[in-house]
Structure formats: C-alpha cells, structure tokens
C-alpha positions in Angstrom: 15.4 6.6 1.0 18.1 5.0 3.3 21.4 3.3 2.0 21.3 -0.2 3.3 24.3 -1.7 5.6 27.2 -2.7 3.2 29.3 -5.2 4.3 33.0 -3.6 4.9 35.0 -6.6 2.7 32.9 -6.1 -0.3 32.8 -2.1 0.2 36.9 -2.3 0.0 36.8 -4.5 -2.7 34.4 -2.4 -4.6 36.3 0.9 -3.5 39.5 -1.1 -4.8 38.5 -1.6 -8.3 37.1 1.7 -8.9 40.3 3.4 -7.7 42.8 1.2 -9.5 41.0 1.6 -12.8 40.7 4.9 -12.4 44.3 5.5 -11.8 46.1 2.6 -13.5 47.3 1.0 -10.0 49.9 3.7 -10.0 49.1 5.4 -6.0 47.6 3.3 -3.3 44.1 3.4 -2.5 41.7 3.7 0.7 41.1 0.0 0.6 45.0 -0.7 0.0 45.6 1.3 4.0 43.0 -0.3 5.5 39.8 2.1 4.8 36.8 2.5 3.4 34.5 4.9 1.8 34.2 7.5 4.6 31.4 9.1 5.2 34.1 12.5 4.5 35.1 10.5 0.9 31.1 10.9 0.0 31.6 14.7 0.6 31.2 16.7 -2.9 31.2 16.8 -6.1 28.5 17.3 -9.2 25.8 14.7 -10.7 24.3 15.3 -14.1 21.3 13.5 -14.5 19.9 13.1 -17.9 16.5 12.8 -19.4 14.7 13.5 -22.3 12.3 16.3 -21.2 12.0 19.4 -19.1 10.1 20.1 -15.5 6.8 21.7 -16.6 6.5 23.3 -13.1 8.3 23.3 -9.9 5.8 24.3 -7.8 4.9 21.1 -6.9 1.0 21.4 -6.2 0.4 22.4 -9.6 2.5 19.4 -11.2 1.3 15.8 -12.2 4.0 14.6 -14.5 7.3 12.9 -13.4 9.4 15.2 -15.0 8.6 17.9 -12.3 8.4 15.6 -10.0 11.8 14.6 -9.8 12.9 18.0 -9.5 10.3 19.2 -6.7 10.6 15.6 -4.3 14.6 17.2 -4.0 13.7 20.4 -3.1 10.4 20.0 -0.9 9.1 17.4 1.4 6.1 15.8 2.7 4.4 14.9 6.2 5.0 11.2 5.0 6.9 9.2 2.5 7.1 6.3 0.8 9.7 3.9 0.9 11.6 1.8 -2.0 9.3 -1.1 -0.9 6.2 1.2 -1.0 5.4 1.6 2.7 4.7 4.9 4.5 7.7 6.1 6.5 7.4 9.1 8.5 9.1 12.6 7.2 8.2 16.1 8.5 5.7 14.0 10.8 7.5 12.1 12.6 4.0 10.4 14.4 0.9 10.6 13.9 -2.6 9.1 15.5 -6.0 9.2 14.6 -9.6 9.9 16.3 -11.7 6.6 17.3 -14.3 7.9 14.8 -10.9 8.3 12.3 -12.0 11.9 11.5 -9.9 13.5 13.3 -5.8 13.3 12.8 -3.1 14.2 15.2 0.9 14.9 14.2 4.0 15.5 16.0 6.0 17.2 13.5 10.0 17.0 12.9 11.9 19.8 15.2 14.8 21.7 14.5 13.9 21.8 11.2 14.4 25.0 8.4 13.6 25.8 5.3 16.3 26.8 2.6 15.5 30.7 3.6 16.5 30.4 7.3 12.8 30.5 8.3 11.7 27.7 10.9 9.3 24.6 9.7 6.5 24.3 12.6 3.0 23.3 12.9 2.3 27.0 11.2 3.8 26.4 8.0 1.8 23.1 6.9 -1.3 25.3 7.7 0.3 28.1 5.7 0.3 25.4 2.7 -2.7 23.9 3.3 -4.7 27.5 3.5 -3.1 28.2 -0.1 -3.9 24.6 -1.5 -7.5 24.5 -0.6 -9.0 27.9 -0.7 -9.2 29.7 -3.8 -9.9 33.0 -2.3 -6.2 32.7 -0.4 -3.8 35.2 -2.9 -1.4 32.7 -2.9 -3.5 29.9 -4.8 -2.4 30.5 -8.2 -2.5 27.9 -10.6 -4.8 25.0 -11.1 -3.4 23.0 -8.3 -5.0 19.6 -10.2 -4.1 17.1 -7.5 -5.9 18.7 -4.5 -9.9 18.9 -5.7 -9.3 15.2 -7.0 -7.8 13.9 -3.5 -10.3 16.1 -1.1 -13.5 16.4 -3.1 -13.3 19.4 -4.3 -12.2 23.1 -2.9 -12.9 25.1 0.5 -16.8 25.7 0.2 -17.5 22.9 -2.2 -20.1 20.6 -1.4 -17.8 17.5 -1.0 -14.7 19.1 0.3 -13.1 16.9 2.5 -11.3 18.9 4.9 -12.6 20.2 8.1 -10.2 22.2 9.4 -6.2 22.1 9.6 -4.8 23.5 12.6 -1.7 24.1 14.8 -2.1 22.7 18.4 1.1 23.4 19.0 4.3 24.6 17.9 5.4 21.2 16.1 1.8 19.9 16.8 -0.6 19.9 13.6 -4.4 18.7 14.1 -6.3 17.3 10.7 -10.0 17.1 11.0 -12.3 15.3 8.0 -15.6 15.9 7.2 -15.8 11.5 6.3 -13.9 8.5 6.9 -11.1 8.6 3.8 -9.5 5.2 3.2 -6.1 6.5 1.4 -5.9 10.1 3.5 -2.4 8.9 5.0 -1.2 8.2 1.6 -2.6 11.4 0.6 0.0 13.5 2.8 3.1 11.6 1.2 2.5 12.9 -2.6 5.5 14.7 -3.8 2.6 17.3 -4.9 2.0 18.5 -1.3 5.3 19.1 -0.7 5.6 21.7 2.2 6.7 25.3 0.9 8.5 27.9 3.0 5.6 30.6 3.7 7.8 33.5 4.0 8.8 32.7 0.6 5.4 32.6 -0.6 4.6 35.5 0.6 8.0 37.3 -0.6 7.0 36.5 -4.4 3.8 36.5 -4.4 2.5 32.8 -4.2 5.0 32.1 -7.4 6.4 29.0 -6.4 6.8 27.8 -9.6 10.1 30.5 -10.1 11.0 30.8 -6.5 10.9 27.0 -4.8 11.9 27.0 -1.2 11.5 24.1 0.7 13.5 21.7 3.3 14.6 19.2 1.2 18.2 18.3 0.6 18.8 20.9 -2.2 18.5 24.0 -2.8 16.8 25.9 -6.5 19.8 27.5 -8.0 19.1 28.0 -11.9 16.7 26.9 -14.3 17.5 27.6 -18.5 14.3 26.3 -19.7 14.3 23.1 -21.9 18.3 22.6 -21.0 19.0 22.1 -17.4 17.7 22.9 -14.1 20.6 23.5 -11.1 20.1 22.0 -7.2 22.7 22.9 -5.0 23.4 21.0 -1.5 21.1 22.7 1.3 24.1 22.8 4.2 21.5 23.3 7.0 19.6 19.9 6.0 18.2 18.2 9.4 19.8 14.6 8.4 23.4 15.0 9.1 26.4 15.1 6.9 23.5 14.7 3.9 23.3 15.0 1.3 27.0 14.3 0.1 26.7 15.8 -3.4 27.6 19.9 -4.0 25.8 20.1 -7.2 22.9 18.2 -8.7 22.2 19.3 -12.7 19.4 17.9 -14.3 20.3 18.4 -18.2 17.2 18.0 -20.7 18.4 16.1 -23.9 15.3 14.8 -25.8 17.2 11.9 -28.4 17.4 8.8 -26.8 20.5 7.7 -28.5 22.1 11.3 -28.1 22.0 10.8 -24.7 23.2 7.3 -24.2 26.5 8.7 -26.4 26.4 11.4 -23.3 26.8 8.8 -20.9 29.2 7.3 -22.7 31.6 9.8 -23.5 31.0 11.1 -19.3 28.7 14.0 -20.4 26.3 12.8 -17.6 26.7 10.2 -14.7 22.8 9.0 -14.6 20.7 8.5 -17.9 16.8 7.9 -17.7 14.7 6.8 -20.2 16.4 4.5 -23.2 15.4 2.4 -26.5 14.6 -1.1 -24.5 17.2 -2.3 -27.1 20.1 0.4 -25.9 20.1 -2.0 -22.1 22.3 -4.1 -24.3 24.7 -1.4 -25.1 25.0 -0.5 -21.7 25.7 -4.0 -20.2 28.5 -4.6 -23.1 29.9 -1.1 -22.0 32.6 -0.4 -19.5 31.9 1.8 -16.9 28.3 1.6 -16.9 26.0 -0.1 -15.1 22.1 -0.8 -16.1 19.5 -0.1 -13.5 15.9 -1.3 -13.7 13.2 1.0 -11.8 10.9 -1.5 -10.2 8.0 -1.5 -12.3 4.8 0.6 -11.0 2.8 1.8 -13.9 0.7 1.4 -16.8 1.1 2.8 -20.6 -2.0 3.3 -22.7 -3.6 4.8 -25.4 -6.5 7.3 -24.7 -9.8 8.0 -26.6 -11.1 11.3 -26.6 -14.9 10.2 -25.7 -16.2 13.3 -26.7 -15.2 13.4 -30.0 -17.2 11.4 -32.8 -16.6 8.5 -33.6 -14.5 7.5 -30.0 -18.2 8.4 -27.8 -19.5 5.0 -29.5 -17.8 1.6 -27.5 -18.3 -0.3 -30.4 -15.6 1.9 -31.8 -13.1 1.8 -28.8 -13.6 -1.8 -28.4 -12.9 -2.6 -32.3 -9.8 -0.6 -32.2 -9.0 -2.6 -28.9 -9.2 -5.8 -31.2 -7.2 -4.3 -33.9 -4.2 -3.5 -32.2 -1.4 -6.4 -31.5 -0.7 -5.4 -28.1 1.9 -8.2 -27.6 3.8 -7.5 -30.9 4.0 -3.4 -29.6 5.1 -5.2 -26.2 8.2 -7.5 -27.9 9.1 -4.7 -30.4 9.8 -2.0 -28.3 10.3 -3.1 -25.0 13.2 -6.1 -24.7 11.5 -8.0 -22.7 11.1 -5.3 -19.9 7.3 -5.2 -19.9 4.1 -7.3 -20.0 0.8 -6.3 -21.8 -1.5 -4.5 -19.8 -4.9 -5.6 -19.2 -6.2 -3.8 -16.5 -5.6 0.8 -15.1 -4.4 -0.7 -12.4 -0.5 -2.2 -12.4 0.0 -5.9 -11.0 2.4 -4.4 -8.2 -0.7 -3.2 -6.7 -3.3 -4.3 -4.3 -6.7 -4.1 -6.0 -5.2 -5.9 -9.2 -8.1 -8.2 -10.9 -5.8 -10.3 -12.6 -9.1 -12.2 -14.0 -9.3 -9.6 -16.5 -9.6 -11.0 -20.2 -8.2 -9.1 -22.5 -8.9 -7.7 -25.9 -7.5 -10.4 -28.1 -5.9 -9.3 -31.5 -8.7 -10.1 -34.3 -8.7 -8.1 -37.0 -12.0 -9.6 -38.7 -13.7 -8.9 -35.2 -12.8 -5.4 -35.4 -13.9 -4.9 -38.9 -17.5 -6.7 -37.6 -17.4 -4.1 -35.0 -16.7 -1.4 -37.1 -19.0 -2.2 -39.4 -21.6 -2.0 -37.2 -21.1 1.2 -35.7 -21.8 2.3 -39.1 -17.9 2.6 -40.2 -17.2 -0.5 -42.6 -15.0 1.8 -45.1 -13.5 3.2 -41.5 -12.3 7.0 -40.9 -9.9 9.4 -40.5 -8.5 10.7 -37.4 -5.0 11.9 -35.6 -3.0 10.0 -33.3 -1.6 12.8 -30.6 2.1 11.2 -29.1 4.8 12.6 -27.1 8.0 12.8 -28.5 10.2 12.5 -25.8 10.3 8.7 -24.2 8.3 8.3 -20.6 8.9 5.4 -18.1 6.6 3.3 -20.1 6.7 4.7 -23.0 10.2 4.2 -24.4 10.1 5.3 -28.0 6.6 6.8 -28.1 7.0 8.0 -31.7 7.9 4.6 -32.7 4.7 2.8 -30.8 2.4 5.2 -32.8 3.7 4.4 -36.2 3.0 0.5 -35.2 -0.5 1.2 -33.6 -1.2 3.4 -37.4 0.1 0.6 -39.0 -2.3 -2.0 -37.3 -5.1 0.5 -37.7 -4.5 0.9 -41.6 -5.6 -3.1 -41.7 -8.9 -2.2 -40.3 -9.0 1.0 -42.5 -8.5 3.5 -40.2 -6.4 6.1 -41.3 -4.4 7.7 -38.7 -2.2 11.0 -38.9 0.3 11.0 -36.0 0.5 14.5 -34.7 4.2 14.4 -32.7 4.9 17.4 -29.6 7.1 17.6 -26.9 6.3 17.3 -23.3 5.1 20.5 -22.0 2.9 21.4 -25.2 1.8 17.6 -25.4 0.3 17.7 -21.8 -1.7 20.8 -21.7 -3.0 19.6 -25.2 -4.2 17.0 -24.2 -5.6 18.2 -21.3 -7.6 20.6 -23.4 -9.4 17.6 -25.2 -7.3 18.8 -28.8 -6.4 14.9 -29.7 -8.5 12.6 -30.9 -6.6 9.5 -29.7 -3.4 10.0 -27.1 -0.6 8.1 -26.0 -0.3 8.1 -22.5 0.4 6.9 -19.0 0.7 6.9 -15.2 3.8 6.2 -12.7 2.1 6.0 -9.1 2.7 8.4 -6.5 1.2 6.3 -3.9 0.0 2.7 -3.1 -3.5 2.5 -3.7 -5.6 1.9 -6.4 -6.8 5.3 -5.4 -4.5 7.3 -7.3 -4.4 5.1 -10.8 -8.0 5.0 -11.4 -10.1 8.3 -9.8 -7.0 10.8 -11.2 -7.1 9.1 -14.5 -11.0 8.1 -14.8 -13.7 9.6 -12.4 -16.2 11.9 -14.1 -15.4 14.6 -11.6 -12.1 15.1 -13.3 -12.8 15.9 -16.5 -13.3 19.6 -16.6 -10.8 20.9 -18.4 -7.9 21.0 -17.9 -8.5 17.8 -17.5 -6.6 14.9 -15.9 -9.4 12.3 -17.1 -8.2 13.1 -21.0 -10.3 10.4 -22.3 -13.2 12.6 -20.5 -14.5 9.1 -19.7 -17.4 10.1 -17.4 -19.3 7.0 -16.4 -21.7 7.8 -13.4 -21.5 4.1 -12.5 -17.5 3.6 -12.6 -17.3 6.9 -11.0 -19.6 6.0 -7.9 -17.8 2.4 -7.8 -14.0 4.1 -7.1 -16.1 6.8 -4.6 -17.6 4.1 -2.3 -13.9 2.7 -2.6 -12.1 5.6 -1.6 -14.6 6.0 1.6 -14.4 2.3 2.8 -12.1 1.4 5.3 -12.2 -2.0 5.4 -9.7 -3.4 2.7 -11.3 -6.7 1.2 -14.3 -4.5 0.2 -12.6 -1.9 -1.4 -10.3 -4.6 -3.3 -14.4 -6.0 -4.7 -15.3 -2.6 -5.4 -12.0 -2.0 -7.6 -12.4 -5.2 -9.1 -16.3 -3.9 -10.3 -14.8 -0.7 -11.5 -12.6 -2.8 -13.6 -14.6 -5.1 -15.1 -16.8 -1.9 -16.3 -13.7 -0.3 -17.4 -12.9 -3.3 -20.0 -16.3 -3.4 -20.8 -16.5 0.4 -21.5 -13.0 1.0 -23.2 -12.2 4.3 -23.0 -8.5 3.0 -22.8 -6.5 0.8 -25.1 -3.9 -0.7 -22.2 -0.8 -1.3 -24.1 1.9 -2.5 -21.2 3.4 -2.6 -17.4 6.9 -1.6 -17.9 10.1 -2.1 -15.6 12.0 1.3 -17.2 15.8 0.9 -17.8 18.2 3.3 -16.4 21.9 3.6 -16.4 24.6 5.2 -14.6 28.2 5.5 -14.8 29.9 3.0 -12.4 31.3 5.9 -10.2 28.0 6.6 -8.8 26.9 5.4 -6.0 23.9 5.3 -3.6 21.4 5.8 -6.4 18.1 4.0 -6.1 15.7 4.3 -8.7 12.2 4.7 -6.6 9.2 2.8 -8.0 7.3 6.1 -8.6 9.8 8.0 -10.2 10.6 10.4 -7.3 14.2 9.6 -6.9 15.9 11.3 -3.7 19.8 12.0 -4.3 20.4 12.4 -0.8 22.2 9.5 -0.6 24.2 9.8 -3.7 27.9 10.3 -4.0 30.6 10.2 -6.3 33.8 7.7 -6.4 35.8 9.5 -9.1 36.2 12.3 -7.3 
C-alpha cells in the first residue's frame, strides 16, 4: 500500500488544526515555521487497533479467516500483492515472465532483502516454503495448511497436484513449473496465506510457525496473550526505507461492539474495526474521530449443512430461502451500508451474473414448499452464529434472532447456538451446525477464490472449508474448467453457469454485500482500509505524538 502525493497547502493546513487543538494554540506549530509533516515527524509511536476477536493462527498457511490475517500480512510477505484498487503489484518478486506454453514461470526476486532473524531472503527460501507447503512428508508441514490443496489440486503425489517443480535458478532467481495452464496462478502467489517464512526459523522450532512467526514484513512478533492482544514491533532492517514509521503496533481483542466504540472514545485505541451499522452515526457526531468505510468485497450468508436431514432436500433450502426477508435483515442492521446478496460472488467482481433473480420473500410459497417436502407442521433445528461481529456481519447475534423470527412464521423452530470465533470456525468446519452464519472477504480478484474455497466438492472433507458440504459434481466441474481457461470471456460464461446452478441448488441463503464501517481517531494517519481486510500499517503514523 503506497500513501498517495498530498498536496503541501492542505498537508499544513491539516497539520495546523491537529496541532492547535491538541495544544490549545498556546506553542507554534510545524505549519506555523513553514513545515510539514517530515518524514522524521512520522517516526514512532504506538497504534492500538481494535476488534472484536482474536488471530486463530499466525502461521499464515494454516489460516483462512481475517482475523489472522491481519496480523500475518504485517509480519510476512508474498511474491505479489494486491493493491487498494485490486491489481497485482509486485513484492518479494519484483518481475516475473512466463513460458509460451504458460507452464513454466520465471522470477527475479527483491535483493538485499532479510528476514526479522538476520538470515537472507533468496531464491532458496521460497523453495524452503514451498517444500513445507506442498509435501506432507517434509517435518515442517504441520497443520492442515487448508488453502494450498484447494489452490494446487491437491498435495505433492496427488493425482491433480498442480505443481511441477519449484526451483532456484539463481540466487534471487526462482523458476515455477505447472503440470496445466492455471488461469488465477499469479493471483495465487499474492494470498496473505503464502506468506514467505524465514527457513532458519522453521527449522529452529520445529516447523511451529504458528508461535514463532518470522518473516520480512514491516513488524516484527513480539507478544501474543491469547484472546487480549497480540504485540508487532517495528522491524528496523525493513528493505523500504525510513518504513514503517510506527514503534509499536497492538492489536487488542475486545468482543462488545459498543465497549469498544467507548474505547475509541475515551483514547483506549486509535483504530476500531467492526461496529453496529447504527454506531457510524456516533462516530460522525463525535470529535476526534473519523469514520472509514472498507471498500466493499464480500458476501454474508447463511449456510446449510447438506448433510444433515432435513437441509440434503432443495425443496427445504429453497423454502427457507423464501421465508426469510432478506431486505428487512439488510435495512435493520446495516444503515444503509450494504445491498442484498443474490449471487457467491460480490458485484465488485468480474464474473458477477447480475441477471440473477432472487429468492423473493413469500411466506405462503415457503409453506407450499415445505409442505411438500413432507414438513407442513415444519421442524426443529439450531441456528450456529458467531458472536463476535465480521466485516459483513455486524451484529451476528442480532441477524439470527431476525432469521428465527422469520422462520417461526413458517414453523420452523430455531435454537440459536451463540460461540466465539475460534470455537465457532472449527465447529463449523467439523459439520456440528445445522444451519451457519457465515461469510467470505476476498483475498484475491477472481471469482476463483469466492466460489471453489467456499463450494467445490473437493473441499469438503473435513475440516472442511465447503461447510455447507455442498458437493455438486456438476457446479464443481463448471468452476474447474473455469479455473483452467485462460481466455477471460469463457470463464466469465462458465461462472455465470456455476451460478445459476448455485441459485437453483441453494445450499446458501445470501443475505448481503457489505461496505464495513471503521473508525479511527483523527490523529492517525496513513491508514487505508484494504478491500480484503489485509490492512498494511506501514504507512501509518501518529500526529499526537
């Protein structure tokens, strides 16, 4: 993430007002003798950046969920990136170039470059990773490591795996060769998940990652007191110079939405994410705060276990798709910062069938349905939720007492079973719920990574990423030839197929796009929520300092 050019008058105007209400006009400021914020000014300082729920991991190639996420992307980085406006910018590579045939992958890597032990980053490192990430034999590959089987096909000596061979060429030279053409491979290599890991620190504990990170980003691990805050601290030897300005970056766990909005308030913390859509009027009415908006790249939905009775029959799924007021969840809970979803895939994003006609709200429809699945009187079952709020799910809790309530009308009786993050995800992964609240912030752009994570067949072994265990041989084989076309107007048909199957099949009830709400004291500066959640703080400084 770069800072963009700031115009020098409106800096020194902006520098002004901060330091005169900060000291009451009494001592003359930067901007009053002719300066600006220098890049010395930016120098130090702590940020505490609250949220509602703790890393699960910080070893980030067994992570999926944001949480982690923004914690690893800070510590490790990738071959590639993606930019605030979604496009690949390089990062450890610095070029890359393919093979006529596109099997075969060339990269120049980033020199002069160390990890936060001392030891170098070179070509012999990314193999290092990629050795531990892909064969299960290697003793370093501990874990379930859930993103890479899902992205290459499988393991080393599976049938499908994708991978050929990875291989130094040279000292900051790295050669990729694939067994088949792979439409999304470059976006593959800029997923916080494969961030790059120092291998003498692998090898020092033991392949456990997860307690000893040690990577090249622009912090450093420092402390971690589970379910309360986790401690970065500035990595002096970073390769981008004079970055990143802050000392100290806390990231401080407190789960109430309101309790943390009164922590912003009272200077507690300096950046708050996740809030009651109806709290972004507090904040606007609030001196010293500023409301951000993340831009929005995701999709919130409810989840049927398939595999449980009575959720393996459609007629069920699509009855309880007709019994839910989608739109009234939508204006209830989210303040006009989301739309109702239609489709797995977010309008942001190429691949987007915007044709798709959704489940309208019809209660008598839904008791035809019912009915004829053989449940007139309806059933009993449990609603699984989070309790802590997710970028598009802002009061979860709250959302699955309204989707009961609608439910009751059709009689469906509903017990909502409430747990918080950690617990909640490997729950679910383990097929324990019946029906799930759930969702998916993208960590790259393709239609790729919302729909074969979240619904191919092949990932629904447990622990399972496909929790509604949704295993369509057809859907499945539509998002495969997608993934191995190149050409882009196909693969946008093919994902429009997979779509219209997916609303005919229902394994989802697709509840809303969001554009999450943030905040941040006015003092901070340089902060750029990132569509997909993986916020960098390199840029980030304090003015109150």
């Amino acid at each position: 993430m770069k800072m963009g050019t700031v115009n020098l008058l409106h800096l020194i105007l902006v520098v002004t007002l901060i330091l005169s209400a900060c000291s009451g006009g009494d001592e003359a400021t930067p901007a009053e003798s002719g300066g600006a914020t220098s890049e010395e000014d930016k120098q130090g300082g702590t940020l505490v950046y609250g949220r509602g729920a703790d890393a699960v991991s910080l070893d980030p190639i067994n992570v999926t969920d944001g949480e982690s996420i923004r914690v690893t992307h800070n510590i490790f980085e990738t071959l590639l990136e993606y930019d605030q406006n979604l496009e690949l910018q390089p990062k450890l590579a610095t070029k890359y170039s393919s093979s006529e045939d596109g099997l075969t992958w060339t990269f120049e890597l980033r020199e002069g470059v160390k990890f936060h032990d001392g030891t170098d980053f070179n070509a012999e490192a990314v193999v290092f990773n990629f050795e531990r990430w892909m064969d299960p034999e290697n003793p370093y590959h501990k874990g379930d490591f859930p993103y890479y089987p899902f992205l290459y096909g499988g393991f080393k000596g599976d049938e499908n795996h994708l991978i050929e061979h990875v291989k130094a060429t040279g000292t900051h030279e790295l050669e990729i060769k694939l067994k088949r053409k792979t439409a999304p491979f470059l976006s593959y290599l800029a997923i916080s998940m494969f961030g790059i890991a120092s291998p003498a620190a692998i090898e020092q504990y033991e392949g456990d990652v997860n307690e000893h990170p040690v990577g090249t980003g622009p912090f450093m691990f420092e402390e971690w007191s589970r379910n309360n805050t986790i401690t970065l601290a500035k990595n002096p030897d970073y390769w981008m110079e004079g970055k990143p300005y802050l000392d100290t970056v806390i990231f401080q766990v407190i789960p109430e939405n309101s309790a943390r909005l009164n922590a912003l308030q009272t200077g507690e913390i300096d950046i708050l994410d996740g809030m009651n859509a109806t709290d972004t009027n507090a904040v606007e009415e609030t001196q010293g705060l500023e409301l951000l908006k993340r831009p929005s790249f995701n999709i919130g939905y409810m989840a049927f276990n398939t595999e449980k009775e009575p959720f393996d029959d459609p007629k069920v799924r699509q009855a309880i798709n007709m019994a839910i007021n989608k739109e009234e969840i939508v204006n209830a809970f989210y303040n006009g910062l989301a739309d109702t979803a239609t489709s797995p895939l977010p309008p942001s994003l190429w691949g987007h069938d915007d044709t798709l006609a959704p489940y309208e709200y019809n209660v008598e429809e839904a008791k035809k349905l019912l009915a004829e699945a053989g449940y007139e009187n309806g059933f009993e079952t449990e609603l699984h939720t989070m309790s802590n709020p997710r970028p598009y799910m802002p009061e979860p809790v709250k959302i699955a007492e309204a989707i009961q309530s609608d439910l009751a009308e059709v009689g469906i009786t509903a017990e909502i079973v409430s747990s918080e993050w950690a617990t909640y995800l490997d729950d679910t992964k383990q097929g324990k719920h019946s029906m799930a609240m759930y969702g998916w912030t993208g960590v790259m752009a393709d239609p790729d990574n919302f729909l074969y994570p979240n619904l191919s067949k092949t990932n629904t072994e447990k622990p399972a990423q496909n929790i509604a265990f949704y295993k369509s041989d057809e859907f499945t084989s539509l998002i495969t030839e997608a993934r191995e076309t190149i050409d882009q107007d196909k693969r946008i048909e093919l994902y429009k197929q997979a779509q219209q199957l997916f609303q005919q099949d229902a394994p989802w009830v697709m509840l809303a796009y969001t554009t999450p709400p943030l905040a941040q004291a006015d003092y901070v500066e340089g902060y750029e929520p990132h569509p997909m959640s993986n916020d960098l703080l390199t840029d980030v400084y304090l003015t109150n300092q």
